[in-house]
C-alpha atoms as a printed R data frame, in Angstrom:
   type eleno elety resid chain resno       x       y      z
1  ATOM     1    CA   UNK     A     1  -1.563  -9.267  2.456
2  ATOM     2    CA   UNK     A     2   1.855 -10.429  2.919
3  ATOM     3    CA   UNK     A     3   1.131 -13.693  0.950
4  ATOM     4    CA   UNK     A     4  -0.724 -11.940 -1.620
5  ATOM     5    CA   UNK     A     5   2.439 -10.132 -2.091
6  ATOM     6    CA   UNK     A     6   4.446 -13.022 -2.645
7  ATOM     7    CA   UNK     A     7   6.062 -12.742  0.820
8  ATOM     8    CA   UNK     A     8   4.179 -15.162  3.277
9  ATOM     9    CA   UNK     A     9   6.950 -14.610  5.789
10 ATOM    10    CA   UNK     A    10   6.257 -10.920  6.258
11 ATOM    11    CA   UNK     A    11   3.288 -10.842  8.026
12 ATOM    12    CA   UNK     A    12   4.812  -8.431 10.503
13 ATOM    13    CA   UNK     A    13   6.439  -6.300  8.261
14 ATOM    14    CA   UNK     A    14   2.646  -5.579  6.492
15 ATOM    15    CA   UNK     A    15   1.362  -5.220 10.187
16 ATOM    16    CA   UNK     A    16   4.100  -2.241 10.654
17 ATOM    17    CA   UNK     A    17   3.859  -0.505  7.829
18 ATOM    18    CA   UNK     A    18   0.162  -0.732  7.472
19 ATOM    19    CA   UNK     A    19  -0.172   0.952 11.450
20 ATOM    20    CA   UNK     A    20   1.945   3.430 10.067
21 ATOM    21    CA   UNK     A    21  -0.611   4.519  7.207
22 ATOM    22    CA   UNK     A    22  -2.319   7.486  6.595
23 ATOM    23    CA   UNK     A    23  -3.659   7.117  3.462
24 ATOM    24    CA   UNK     A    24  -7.090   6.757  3.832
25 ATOM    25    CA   UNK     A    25  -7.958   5.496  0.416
26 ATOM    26    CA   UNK     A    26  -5.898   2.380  1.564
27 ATOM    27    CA   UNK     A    27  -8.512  -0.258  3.983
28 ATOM    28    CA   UNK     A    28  -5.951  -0.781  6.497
29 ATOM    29    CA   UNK     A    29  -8.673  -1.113  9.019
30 ATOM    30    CA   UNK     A    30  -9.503  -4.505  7.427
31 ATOM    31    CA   UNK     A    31  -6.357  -6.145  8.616
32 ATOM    32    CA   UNK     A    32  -7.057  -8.685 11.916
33 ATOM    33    CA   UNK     A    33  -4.183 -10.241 14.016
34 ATOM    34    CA   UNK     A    34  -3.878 -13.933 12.757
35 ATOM    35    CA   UNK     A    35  -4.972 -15.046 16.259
36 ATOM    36    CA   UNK     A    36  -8.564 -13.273 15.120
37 ATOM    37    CA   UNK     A    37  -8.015 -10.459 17.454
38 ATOM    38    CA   UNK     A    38  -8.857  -6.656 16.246
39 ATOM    39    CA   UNK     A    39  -5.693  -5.106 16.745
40 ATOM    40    CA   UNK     A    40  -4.964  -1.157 16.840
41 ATOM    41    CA   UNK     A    41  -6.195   1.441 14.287
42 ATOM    42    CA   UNK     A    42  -4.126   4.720 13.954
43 ATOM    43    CA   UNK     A    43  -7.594   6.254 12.566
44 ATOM    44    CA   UNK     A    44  -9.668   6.490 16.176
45 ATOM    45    CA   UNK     A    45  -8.923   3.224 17.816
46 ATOM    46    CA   UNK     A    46  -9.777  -0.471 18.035
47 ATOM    47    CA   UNK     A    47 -13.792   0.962 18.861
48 ATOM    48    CA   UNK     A    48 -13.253   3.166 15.536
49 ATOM    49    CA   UNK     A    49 -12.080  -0.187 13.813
50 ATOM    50    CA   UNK     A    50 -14.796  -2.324 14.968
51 ATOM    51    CA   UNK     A    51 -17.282   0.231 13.922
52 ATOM    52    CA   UNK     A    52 -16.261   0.620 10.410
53 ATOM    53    CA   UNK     A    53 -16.179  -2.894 10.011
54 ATOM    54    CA   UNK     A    54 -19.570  -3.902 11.347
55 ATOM    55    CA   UNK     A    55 -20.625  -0.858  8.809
56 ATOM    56    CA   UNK     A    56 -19.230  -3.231  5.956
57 ATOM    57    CA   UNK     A    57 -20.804  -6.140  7.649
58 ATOM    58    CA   UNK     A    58 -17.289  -8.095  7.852
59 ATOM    59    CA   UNK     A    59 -18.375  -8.653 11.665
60 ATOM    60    CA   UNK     A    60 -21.707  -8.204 13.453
């Protein structure tokens, strides 16, 4: 996100704003740490995150 932005630097600063949203029209839950890891979800939870994803079959 941060490079698509323009901004490949600001990888963090995407990570913080994007825990902080609410908007659920906005697929935040998409985002992965760059070591591949899940991360948090302020919607329900890593297990929340990891569902909707394997719903969208980004993951198995």
């Amino acid at each position: 996100v941060a490079e698509l932005a323009g901004s490949p630097g600001a990888a963090r600063a995407v990570g913080n704003i994007m825990k902080d949203n609410f908007d659920e029209s906005i697929p935040c839950h998409r985002v992965v740490r760059s070591d591949g890891g899940m991360g948090g979800y302020n919607r329900g939870g890593s297990s929340e995150k990891i569902n909707k994803l394997k719903k969208e079959g980004a993951i198995r």
